[in-house]
BABA-134541 format. One record per residue: x negated, y negated, z negated of N, C-alpha, C in turn. Coordinates in pm, whole numbers, plus 50000, padded with zeros to 5 digits. Last residue first. Example, Ala and Ser with C-alpha at 12.3 -4.5 7.8 and 13.67 -1.06 7.14 Angstrom:
// BABA-134541
487155022549292486335010649286487104999749213
486815056949220487705045049220486805033049220
This chain:
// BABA-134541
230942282334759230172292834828228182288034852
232412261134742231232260434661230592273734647
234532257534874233692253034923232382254034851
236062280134755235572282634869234302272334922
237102263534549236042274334539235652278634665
238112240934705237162233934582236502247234599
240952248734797239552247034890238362244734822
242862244034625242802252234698240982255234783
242672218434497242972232534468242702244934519
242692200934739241452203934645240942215534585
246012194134759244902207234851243452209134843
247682184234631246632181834595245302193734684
250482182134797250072173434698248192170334666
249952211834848250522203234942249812190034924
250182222234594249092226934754248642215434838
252852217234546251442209434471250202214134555
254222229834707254702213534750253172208734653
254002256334586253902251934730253652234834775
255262252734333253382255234336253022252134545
257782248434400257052241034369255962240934370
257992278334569257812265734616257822255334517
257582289934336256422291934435256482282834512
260082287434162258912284134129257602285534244
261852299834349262072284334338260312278434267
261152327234298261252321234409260842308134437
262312330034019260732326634078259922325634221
265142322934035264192313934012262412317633996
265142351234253265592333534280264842326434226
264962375434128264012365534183263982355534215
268042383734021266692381033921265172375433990
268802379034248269322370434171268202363634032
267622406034437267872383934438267802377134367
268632423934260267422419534232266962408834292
271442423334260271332419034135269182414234146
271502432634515271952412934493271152414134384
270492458334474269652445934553270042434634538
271072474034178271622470434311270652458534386
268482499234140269322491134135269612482434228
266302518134137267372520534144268462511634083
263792506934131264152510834017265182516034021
263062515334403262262520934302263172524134208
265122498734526264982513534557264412523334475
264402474834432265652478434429265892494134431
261682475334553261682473534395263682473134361
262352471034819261612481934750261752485634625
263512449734829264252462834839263812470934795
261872429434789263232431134662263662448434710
260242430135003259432433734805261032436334737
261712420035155260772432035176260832440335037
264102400535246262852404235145262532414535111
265972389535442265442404135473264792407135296
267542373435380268102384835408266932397435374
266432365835046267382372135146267542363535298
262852364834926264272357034946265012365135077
261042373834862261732377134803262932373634838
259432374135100259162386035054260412390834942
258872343335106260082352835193260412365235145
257162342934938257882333234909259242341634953
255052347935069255432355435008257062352234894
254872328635300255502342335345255652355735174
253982310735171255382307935193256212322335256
251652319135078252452314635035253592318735051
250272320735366250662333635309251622328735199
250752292435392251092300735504251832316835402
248642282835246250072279935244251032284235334
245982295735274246692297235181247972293535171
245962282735528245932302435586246632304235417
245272259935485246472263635587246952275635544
242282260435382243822255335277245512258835404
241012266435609241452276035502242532272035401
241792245035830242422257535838242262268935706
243032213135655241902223935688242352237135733
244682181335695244162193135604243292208735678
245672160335884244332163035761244092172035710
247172164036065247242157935957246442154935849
245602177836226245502164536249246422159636183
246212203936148244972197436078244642180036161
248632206136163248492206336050246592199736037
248492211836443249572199636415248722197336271
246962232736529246222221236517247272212936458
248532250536380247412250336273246882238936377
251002254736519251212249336413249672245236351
250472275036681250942265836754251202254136621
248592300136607248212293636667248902277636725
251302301536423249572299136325248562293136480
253012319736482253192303736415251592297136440
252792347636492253332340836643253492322036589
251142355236336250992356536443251302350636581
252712349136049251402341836106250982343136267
254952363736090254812344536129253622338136108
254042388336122254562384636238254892365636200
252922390835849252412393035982252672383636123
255102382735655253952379035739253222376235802
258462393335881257622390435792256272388035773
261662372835874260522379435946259162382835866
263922361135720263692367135851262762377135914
263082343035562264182346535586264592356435671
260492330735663260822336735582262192347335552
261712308135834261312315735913260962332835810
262172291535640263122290735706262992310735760
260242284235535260962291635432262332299535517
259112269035749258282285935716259112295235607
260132247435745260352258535843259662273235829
259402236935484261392241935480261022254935617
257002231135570257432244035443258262243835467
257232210435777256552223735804257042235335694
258272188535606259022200235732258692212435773
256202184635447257912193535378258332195835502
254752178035611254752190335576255272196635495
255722153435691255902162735831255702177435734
255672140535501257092143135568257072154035612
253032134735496252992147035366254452146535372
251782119135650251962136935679252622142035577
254832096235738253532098035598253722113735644
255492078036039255962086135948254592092935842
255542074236317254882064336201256102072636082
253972100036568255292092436452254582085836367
251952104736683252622088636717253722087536632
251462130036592250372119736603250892106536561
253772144636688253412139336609253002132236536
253282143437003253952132036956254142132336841
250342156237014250472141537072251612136336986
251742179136967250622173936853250592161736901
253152185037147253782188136974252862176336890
251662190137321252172181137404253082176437223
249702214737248249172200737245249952187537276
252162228337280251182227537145250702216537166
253042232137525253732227537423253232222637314
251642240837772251082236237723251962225037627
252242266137851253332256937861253012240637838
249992283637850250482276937973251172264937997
250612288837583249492279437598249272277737760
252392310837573252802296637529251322286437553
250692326737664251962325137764252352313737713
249012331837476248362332337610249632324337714
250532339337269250192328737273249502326437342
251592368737373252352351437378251712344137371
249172378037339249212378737482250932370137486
248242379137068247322373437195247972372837333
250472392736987250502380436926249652371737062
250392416937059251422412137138250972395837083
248122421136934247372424137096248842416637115
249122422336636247602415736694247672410636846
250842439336692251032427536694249982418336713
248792463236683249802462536794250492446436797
247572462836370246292457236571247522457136665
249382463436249248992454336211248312452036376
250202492436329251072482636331250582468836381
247742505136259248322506236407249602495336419
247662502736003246372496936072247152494936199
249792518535914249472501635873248792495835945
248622543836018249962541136067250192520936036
246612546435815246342545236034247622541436071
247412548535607246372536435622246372536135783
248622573835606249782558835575248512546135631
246582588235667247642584535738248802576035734
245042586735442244312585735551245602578035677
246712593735233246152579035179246022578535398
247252620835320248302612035309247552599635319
244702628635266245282631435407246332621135453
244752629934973244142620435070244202622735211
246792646034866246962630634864245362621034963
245922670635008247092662635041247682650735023
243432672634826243952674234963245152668835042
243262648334565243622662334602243512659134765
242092632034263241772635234407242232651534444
241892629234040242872627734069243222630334245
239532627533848240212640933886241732637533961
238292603033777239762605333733240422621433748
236692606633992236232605533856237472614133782
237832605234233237312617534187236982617634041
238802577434204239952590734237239272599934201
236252567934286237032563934144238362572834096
235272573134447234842572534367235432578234229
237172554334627237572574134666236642574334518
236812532434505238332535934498238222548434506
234112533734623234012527234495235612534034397
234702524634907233932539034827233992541134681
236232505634939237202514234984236162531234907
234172489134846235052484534774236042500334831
232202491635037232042491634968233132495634887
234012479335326233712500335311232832497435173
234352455835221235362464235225235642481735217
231742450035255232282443735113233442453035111
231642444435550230672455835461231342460435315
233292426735599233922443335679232962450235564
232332405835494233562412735402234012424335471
229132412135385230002404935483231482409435446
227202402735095227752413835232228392405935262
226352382734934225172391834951225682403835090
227132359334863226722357434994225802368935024
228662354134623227472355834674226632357434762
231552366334751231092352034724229842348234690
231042390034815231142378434918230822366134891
230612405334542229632403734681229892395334798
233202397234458231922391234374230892392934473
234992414434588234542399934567233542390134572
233882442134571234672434834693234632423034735
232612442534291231992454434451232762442634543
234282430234164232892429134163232112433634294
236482449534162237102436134210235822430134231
235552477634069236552476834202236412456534276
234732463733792233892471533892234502470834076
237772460433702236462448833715235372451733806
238822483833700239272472433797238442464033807
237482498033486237542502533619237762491233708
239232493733249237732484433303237462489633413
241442507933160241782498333304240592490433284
240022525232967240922530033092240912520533193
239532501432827238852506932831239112515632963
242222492332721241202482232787239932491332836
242932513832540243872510632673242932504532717
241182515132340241352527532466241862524332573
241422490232245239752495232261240592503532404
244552498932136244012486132218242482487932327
243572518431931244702515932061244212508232212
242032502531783241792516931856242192513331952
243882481431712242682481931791242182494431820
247532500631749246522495031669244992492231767
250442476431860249602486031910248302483131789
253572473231828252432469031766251792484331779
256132474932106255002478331991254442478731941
258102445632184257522460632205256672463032074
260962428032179259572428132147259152441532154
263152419132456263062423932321261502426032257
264792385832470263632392932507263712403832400
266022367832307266852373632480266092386632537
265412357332116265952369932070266582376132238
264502327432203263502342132151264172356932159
266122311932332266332319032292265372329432303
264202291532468265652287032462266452297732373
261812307432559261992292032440263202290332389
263252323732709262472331632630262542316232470
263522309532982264672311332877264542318332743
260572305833016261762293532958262692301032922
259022327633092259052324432975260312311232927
259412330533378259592345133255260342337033121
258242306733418259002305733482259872318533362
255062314133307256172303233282257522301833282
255132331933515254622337333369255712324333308
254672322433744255892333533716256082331733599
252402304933710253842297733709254862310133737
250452324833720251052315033580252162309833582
250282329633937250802338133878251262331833717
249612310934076251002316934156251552326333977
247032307734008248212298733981249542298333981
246062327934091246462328133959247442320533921
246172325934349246672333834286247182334834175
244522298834444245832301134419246542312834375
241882306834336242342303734242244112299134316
241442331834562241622333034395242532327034299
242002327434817242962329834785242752332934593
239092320234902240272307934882241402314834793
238072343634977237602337434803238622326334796
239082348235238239202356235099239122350434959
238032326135361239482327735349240012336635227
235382329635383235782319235283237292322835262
235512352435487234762354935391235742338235299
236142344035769237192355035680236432356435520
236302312535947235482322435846236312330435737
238532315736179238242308136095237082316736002
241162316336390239102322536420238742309536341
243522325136303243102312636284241502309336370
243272356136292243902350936420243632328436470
241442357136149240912364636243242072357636355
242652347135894241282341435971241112348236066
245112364035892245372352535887243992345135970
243822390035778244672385035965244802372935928
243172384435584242112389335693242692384435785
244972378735438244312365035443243212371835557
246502406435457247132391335515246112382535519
245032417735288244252422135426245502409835542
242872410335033244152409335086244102407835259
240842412934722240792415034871242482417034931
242482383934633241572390334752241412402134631
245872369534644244592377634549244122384734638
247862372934813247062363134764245792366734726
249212398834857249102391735003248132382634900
249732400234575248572413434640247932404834769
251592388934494250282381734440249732394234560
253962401834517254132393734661252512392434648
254862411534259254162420734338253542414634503
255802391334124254932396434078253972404734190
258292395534253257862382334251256302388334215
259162418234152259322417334289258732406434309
259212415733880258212426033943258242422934087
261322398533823259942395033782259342405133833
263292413033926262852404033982261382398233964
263522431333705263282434633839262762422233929
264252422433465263212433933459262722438033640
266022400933472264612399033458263612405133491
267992419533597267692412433692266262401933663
268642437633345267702438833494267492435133568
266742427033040268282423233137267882427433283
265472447232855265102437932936266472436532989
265032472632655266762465832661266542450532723
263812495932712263012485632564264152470932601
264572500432950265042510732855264452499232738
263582478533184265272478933155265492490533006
260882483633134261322469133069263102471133042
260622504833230260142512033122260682496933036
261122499933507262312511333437261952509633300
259352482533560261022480133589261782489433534
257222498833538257092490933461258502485633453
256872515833755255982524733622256482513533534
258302515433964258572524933943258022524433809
257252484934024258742488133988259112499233925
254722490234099255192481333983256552488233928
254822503434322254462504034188254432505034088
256662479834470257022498134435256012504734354
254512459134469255692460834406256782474134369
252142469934621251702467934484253372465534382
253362473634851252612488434768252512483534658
253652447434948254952462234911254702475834860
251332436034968252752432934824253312442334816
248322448434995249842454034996250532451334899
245372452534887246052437434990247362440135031
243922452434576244802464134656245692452234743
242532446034373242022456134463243212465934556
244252422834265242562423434301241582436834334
246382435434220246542427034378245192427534368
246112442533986246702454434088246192448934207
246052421533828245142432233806245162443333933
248792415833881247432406033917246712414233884
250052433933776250472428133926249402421933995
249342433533496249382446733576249522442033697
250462408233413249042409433391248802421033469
253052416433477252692403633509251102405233539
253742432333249253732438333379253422425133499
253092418733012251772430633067252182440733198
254602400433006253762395233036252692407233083
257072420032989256862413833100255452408633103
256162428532713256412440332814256222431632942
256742407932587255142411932576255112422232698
258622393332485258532392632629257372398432667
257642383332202258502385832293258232383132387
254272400332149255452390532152256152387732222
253562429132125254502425232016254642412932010
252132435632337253492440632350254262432732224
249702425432462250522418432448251922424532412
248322448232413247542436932389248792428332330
249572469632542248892467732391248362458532331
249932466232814251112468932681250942466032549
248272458632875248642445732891249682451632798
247422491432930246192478432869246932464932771
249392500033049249592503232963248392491632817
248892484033309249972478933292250292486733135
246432493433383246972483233369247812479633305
247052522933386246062520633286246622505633311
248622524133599249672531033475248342525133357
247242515933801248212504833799249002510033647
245752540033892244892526533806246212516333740
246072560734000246602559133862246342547533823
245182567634227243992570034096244912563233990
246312558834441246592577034391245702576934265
246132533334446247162537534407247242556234350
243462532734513243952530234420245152530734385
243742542234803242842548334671243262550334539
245102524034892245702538634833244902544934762
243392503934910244732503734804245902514934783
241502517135084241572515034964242352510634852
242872516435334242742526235235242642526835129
243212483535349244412491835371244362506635321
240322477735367241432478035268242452482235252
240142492035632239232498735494240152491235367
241352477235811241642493435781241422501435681
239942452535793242092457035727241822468835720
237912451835881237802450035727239572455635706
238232451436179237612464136106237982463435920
238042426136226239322433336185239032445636157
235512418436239236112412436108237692423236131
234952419536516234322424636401234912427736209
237462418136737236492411436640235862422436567
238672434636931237342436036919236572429336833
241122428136990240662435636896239732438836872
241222410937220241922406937134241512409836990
240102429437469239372417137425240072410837275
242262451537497240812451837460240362441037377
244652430337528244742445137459243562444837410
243782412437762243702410637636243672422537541
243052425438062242192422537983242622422237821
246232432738111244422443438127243642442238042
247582413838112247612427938021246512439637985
246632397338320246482395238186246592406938067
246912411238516245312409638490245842406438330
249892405038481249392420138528247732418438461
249952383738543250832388738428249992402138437
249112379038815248492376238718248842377738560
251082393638944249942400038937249182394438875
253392378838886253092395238876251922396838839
252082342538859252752352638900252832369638904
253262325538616252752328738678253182340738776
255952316938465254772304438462253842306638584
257382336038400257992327838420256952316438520
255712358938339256332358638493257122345938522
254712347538091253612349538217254692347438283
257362348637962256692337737966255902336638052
257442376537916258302370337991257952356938041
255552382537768255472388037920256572380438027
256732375637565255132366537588255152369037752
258152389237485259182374437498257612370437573
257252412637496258262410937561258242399237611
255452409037257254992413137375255862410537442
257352401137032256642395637083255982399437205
258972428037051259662417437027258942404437103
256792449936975257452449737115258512438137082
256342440236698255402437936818256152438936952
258812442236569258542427836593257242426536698
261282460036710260012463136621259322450736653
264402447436723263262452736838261722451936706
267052434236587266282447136516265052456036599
268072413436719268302429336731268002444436644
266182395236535267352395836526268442411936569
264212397036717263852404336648265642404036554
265602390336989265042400936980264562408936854
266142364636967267262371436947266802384836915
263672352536881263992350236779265222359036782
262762356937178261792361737060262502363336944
264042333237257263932350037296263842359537243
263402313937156264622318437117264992332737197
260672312037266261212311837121262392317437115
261222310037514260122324237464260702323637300
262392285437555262782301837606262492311137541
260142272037508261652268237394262502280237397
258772274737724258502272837533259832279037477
260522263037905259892276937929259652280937760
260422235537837261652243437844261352258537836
């Protein structure tokens, strides 16, 4: 009963609009005084704060979290997305597929959907609605597009995700490859059906010459270096991913100076948007440890998992239940905060169904990017509403069906979770 309290506590609170860490700290504190008494509510506050943040491994968010400003002040996303112009501009729909190819190019050095979709939106949503895109294609497909960052390593969601799972953060990273792509093909697809149904819906861009071409690809080879340094050293087993990260975050300031793009004020800025992300991300951290300190009194989790167990029912019921509730919870809240306050009370149910905590941590972020687009809240649509300056239903509308497409790629996770785990395991 106490459980069931903290939840719907929790759930009016963020509903209020209470900053989702003081939301959770609250409903968790409430839970101690319920269960225990003052003064052991009290020791408890003492200790966790400290003890909570002290992994090793959360050090790695702060340095990615710079480094995708790095890369954002170095221009890299206008060489992308001008690369994918030239390659692919003269078949229909060539503009989307090279702001598609720009999103995924973007996410493999930069762990911010909502940095990588205001981006997007600003250099590629305006430049698809003037070459006479419909704007709910020209927008949505960027808002969908831009969620890949949380997937595609380096991604500082799949950090928190293993750090709160206490799962290996190195494998968790390289897991998120090949669902990325996959995520990203089935946009690409998804772009492309009404494109079959009528060629002429799309308009065709520029025939670019190989010069052309040579120069643009040439500008955006930078990213390979960026994604090699970060990646490619984990999965080799040659750094650790906090090391892999102040690599990958030197490589970005590097890469700003090359460019001449490095100023005083844009890196003061990079410094302080990255401490203000960081300070968010460790404040839910410490409220996350200190509910699920209060819900593990109740001892609900394990009492969840017993009568699971005993339904005669097929897991693969229980985990269309589990996805409707995360689409559910989507709706609402973001990431962060449903890995934080889900992930410890849900990840044993899920693995005494069989499946693993790194294939988890991938269907998790999934479904939270899933949310990113879908109303009320979706993060990524507003942004990319704001960017391009258009109305927000209209950019729903144009994400819906690639919405719909993630949960199918969701339910094949599901289906075949091989997918998912096959590269990681061959670390």
């Amino acid at each position: 009963m106490i459980a069931l309290f903290m939840i719907v506590l929790l759930v009016l609170l963020i509903t209020m609009r209470v900053p989702v860490s003081f939301a959770i700290l609250f409903s968790g504190i409430v839970g101690l005084l319920l269960q225990t008494t003052a003064g052991a509510t009290l020791g408890v506050l003492e200790i966790i704060p400290l003890s909570s943040v002290q992994s090793l491994s959360l050090t790695a968010i702060p340095l990615f979290i710079l480094m995708a400003h790095f890369m954002l002040m170095s221009g890299m996303m206008d060489s992308l997305f001008n690369a994918g112009r030239a390659i692919f501009g003269r078949m229909p729909g060539g503009t989307g597929i090279a702001s598609t190819m720009a999103g995924v190019g973007f996410s493999a050095v930069s762990g911010s959907s909502t940095a990588a979709a205001a981006t997007l939106a600003s250099t590629t949503s305006v430049r698809m609605i003037e070459e006479g895109y419909r704007p709910t294609t020209a927008t949505g497909i960027v808002a969908s597009v831009g969620t890949l960052a949380g997937m595609i390593p380096p991604s500082v969601i799949l950090v928190f995700y293993a750090v709160t799972a206490e799962t290996n953060v190195g494998d968790m990273i390289i897991a998120g490859i090949v669902p990325g792509l996959i995520i990203a093909v089935a946009l690409l697809i998804t772009m492309f059906l009404p494109i079959l149904r009528d060629p002429l819906s799309v308009p065709r861009g520029e025939r670019a010459t190989w010069s052309t071409k040579g120069r643009e690809v040439a500008q955006a080879s930078p990213i390979v270096l960026i994604f090699v340094a970060v990646v490619g050293l984990i999965y080799l087993g040659i750094v650790t991913p906090t090391e892999s990260a102040a690599i990958g975050c030197l490589v970005a300031f590097l890469l700003v100076v090359a460019r001449r793009r490095m100023t005083w004020s844009g890196l003061v800025e990079s410094v302080v948007e990255s401490v203000k992300a960081s300070a968010m991300i460790f404040a839910i951290v410490i409220a996350a440890h200190v509910f699920g300190h209060a819900f593990a009194h109740t001892r609900s989790a394990a009492a969840m998992v017993d009568w699971v167990s005993g339904l005669a029912v097929p897991a693969l019921a229980i985990m269309v239940l589990i996805l409707l509730l995360y689409v559910v919870l989507g709706f609402f809240m973001d990431q962060i905060a449903i890995i934080a306050i889900t992930v410890p009370i849900v990840l044993p149910l899920v693995q005494t169904l069989g499946y693993d905590a790194i294939w988890f941590g991938v269907f998790v972020v999934l479904m939270g990017e899933i949310g990113l687009i879908s109303p009320p809240l979706g993060l990524n649509v507003f942004v990319v509403a704001r960017a391009a300056r258009r109305d927000t239903v209209e950019v729903f509308r144009g994400a819906a069906p690639y919405a719909l497409a993630m949960i199918l790629v969701a339910i094949a996770f599901i289906l075949f979770p091989g997918i998912v785990t096959w590269l990681p395991e061959s670390m």
